[in-house]
C-alpha positions as CSV (number, residue, x, y, z in Angstrom):
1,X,-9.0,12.0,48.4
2,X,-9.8,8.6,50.0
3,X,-7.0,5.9,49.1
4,X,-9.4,3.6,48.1
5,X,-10.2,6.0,45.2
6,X,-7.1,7.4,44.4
7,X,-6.1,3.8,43.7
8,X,-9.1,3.1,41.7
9,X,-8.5,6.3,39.6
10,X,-4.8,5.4,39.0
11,X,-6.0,1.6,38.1
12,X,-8.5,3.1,35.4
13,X,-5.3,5.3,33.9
14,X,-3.1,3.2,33.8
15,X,-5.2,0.5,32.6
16,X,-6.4,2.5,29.7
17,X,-2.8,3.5,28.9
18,X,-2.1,0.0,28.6
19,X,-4.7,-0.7,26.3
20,X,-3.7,2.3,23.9
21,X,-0.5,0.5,24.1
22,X,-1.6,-2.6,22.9
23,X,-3.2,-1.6,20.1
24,X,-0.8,0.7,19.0
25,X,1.7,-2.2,19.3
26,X,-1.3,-4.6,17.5
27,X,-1.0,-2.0,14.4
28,X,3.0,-1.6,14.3
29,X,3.7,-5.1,15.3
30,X,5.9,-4.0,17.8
31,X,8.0,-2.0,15.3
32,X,8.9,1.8,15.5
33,X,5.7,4.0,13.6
34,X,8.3,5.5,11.3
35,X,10.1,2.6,10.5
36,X,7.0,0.5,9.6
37,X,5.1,3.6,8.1
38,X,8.6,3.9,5.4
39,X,9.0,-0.6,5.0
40,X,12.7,-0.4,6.9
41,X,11.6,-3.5,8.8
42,X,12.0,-7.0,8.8
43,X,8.9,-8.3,7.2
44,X,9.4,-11.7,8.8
45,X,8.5,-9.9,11.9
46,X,5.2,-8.2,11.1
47,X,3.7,-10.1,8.1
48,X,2.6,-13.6,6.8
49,X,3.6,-15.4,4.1
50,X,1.0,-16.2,1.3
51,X,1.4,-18.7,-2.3
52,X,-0.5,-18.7,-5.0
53,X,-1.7,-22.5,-6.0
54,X,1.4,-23.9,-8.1
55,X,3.6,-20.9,-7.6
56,X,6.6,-21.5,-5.4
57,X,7.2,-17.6,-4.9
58,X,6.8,-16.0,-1.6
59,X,4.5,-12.8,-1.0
60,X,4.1,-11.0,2.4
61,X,1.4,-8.8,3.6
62,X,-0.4,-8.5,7.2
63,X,-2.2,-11.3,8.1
64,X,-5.5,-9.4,8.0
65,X,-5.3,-8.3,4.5
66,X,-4.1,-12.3,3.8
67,X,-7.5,-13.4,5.7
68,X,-9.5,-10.7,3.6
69,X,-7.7,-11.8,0.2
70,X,-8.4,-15.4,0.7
71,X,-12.3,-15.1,1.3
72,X,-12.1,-12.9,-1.5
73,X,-10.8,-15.4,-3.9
74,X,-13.2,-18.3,-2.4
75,X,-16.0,-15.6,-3.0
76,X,-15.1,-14.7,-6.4
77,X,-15.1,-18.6,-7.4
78,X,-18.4,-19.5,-6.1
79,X,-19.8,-16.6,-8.2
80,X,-17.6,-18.1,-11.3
81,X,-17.1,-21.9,-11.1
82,X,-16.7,-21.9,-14.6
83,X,-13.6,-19.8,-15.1
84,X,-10.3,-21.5,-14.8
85,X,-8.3,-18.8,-13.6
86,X,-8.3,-17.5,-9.9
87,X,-6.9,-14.2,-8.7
88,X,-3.4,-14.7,-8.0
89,X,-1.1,-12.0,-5.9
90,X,1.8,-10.8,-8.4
91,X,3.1,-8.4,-5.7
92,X,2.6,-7.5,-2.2
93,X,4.9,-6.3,0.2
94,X,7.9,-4.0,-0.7
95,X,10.5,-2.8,1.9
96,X,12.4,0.8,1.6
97,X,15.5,-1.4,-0.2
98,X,12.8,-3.0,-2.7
99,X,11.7,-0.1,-3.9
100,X,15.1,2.2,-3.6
101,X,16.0,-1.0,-6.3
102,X,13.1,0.2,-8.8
103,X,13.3,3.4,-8.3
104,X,17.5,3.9,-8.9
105,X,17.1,1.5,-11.9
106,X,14.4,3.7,-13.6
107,X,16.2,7.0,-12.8
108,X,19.5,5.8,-14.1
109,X,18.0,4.1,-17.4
110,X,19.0,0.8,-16.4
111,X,15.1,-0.2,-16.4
112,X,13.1,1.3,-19.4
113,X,10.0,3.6,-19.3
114,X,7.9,5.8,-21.3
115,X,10.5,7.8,-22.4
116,X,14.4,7.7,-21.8
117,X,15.7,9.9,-19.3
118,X,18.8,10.8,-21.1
119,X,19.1,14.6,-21.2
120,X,16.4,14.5,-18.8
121,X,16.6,16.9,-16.1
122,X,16.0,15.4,-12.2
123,X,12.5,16.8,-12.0
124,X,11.9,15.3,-15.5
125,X,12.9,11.9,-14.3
126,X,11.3,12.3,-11.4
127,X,7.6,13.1,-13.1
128,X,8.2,10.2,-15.6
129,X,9.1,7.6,-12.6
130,X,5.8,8.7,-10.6
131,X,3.8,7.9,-13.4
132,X,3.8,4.4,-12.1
133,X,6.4,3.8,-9.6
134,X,6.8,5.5,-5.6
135,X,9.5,7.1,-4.1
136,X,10.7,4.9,-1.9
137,X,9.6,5.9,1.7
138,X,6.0,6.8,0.1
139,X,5.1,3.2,-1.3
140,X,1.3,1.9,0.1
141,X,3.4,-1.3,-0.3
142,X,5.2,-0.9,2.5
143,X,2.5,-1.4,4.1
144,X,1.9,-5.2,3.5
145,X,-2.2,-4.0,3.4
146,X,-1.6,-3.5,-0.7
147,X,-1.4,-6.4,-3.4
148,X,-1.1,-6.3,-7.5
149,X,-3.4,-9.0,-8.4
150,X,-2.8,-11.0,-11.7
151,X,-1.6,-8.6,-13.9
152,X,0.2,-5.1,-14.6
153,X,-1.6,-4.4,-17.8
154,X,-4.6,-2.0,-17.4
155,X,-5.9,-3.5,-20.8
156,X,-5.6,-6.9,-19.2
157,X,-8.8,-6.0,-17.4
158,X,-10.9,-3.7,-19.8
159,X,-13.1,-4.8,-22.6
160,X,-12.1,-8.0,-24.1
161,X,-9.0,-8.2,-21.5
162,X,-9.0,-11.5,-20.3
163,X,-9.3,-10.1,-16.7
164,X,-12.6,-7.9,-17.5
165,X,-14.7,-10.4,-15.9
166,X,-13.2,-10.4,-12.6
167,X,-12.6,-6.4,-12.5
168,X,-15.8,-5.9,-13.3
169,X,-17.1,-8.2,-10.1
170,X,-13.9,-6.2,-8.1
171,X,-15.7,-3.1,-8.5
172,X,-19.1,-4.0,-7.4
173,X,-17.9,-6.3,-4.4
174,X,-14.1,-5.6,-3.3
175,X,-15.8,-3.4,-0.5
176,X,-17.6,-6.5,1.1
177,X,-13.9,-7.5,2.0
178,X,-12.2,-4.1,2.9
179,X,-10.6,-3.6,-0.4
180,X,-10.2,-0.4,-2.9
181,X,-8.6,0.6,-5.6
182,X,-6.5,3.8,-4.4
183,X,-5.8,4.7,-8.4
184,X,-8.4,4.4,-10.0
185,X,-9.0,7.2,-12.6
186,X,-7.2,10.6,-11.9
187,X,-10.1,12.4,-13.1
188,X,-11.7,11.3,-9.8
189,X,-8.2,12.2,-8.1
190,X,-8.3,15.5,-8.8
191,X,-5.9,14.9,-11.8
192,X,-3.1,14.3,-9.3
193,X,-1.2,11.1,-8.5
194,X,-0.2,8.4,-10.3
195,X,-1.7,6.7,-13.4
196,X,-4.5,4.4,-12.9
197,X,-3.5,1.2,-11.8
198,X,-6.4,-1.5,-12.3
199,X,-4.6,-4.2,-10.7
200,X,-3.4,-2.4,-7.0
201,X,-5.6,-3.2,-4.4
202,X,-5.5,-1.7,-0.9
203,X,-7.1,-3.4,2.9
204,X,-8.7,-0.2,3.5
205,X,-9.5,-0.6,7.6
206,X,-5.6,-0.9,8.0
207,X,-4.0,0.8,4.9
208,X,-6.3,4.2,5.9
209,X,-4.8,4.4,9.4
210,X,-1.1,4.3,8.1
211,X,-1.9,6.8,5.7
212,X,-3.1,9.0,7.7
213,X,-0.3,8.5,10.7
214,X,1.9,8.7,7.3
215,X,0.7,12.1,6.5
216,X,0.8,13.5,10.2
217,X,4.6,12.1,10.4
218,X,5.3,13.6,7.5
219,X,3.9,17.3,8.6
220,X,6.0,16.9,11.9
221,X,9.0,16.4,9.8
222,X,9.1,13.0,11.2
223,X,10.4,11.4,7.6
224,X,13.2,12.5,5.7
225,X,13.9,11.3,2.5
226,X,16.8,13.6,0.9
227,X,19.9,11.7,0.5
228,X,18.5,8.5,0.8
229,X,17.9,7.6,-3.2
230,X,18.8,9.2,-6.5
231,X,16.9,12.4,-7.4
232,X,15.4,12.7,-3.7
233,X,16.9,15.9,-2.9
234,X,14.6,17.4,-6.0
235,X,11.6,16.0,-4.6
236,X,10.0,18.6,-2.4
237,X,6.7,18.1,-1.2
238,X,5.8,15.6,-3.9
239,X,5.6,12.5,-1.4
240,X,2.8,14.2,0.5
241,X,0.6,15.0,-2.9
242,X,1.5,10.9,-4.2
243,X,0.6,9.2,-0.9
244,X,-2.8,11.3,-0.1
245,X,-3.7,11.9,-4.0
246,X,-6.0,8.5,-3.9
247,X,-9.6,7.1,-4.7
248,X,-11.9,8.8,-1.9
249,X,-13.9,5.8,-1.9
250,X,-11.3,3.8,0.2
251,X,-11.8,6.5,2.7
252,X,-15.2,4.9,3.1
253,X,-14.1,1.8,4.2
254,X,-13.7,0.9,8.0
């Protein structure tokens, strides 16, 4: 093989290794797949910072879903100058520690639910916590491509809710901007999952590919979670069925 082509060969290799690279380190932020994929990271070092109007609290999320959020909201306005209220974040970003926190609270009773867990047994728990709440590890979160917007009432944006206007307009043009709601109804999730959640919002074009390199970690035993909270040794193969049990139309987002 000439040297001139050998070198040209070994250019084109290398070169496209390099790019893989890059955007593999584009997605990650320069942090390890299975440490971004689970939110043990230092958010400071792969998302932005974003305030609602008036509200000194700090939400983080990737700057794309920020970019897509923001034209959103300017979007949603010029279709409704009249209304008063914007969409507002309410939560964004969560790391492993931020949702261990929920999670231990609800399994030990500190924080109420449906029921108490007293006399409870840890699959019992477990069921009633995943009604609303992720094991930690398996929270979309993580992610910084989800966001709770304005409320954490379902009945805050049905009929009469004071958010029914701008759900309504959610569900006919959140796709223009790359967002879906992953729980919608579970009667369109195959009755798995958690509840519906009318307010969680998910950047699709990135929050698809960590799912999915979620799920393929997960099948390599990649990510372990027993030990790691209260109740995780009970939770078998319940992470995989939460994180992939979601609205197929965010599949259909790019």
């Amino acid at each position: 093989m000439p040297f001139l082509f050998r070198c040209l060969v070994l250019v084109l290799i290398f070169g496209t290794f390099s790019l893989f690279s890059q955007t593999t380190d584009e997605i990650y932020q320069g942090i390890a797949e299975t440490s971004y994929l689970i939110g043990d990271f230092p958010r400071e070092k792969a998302l932005v910072s974003f305030t609602n109007p008036g509200d000194p609290r700090q939400f983080f999320l990737r700057k794309e879903t920020k970019a897509a959020f923001i034209k959103l909201k300017e979007e949603y306005k010029k279709d409704h100058p009249q209304e008063r209220q914007e969409p507002f974040l309410i939560s964004a970003h969560r790391s492993f520690a931020d949702q261990k926190s929920i999670w231990d609270d609800k399994y030990s009773g500190k924080k109420k639910m449906r029921e108490p867990v007293k006399d409870k047994t840890p699959s019992q728990i477990i069921s009633l916590i995943l009604e609303f709440s992720s094991a930690p590890g398996t929270s979309r979160h993580h992610w910084g491509t989800d966001i709770d917007i304005n409320a954490l009432e379902n009945s805050y944006f049905e009929k009469g809710g004071r958010g029914e206007t701008f759900y309504t307009w959610m569900k006919k043009n959140a796709h223009r901007f790359g967002f879906c709601q992953p729980y919608s109804p579970k009667s369109e999730r195959a009755g798995k999952g958690y509840n519906e959640e009318k307010w969680h919002w998910s950047y699709a074009p990135l929050s698809n590919k960590f799912q999915k390199a979620w799920v393929d970690s997960y099948k390599k035993g990649k990510l372990n979670f027993k030990g790691k909270f209260q109740g995780s040794d009970f939770l078998g193969d319940l992470p995989l069925e939460y994180v992939t049990s979601i609205n197929p139309d965010c599949a259909r987002i790019d």
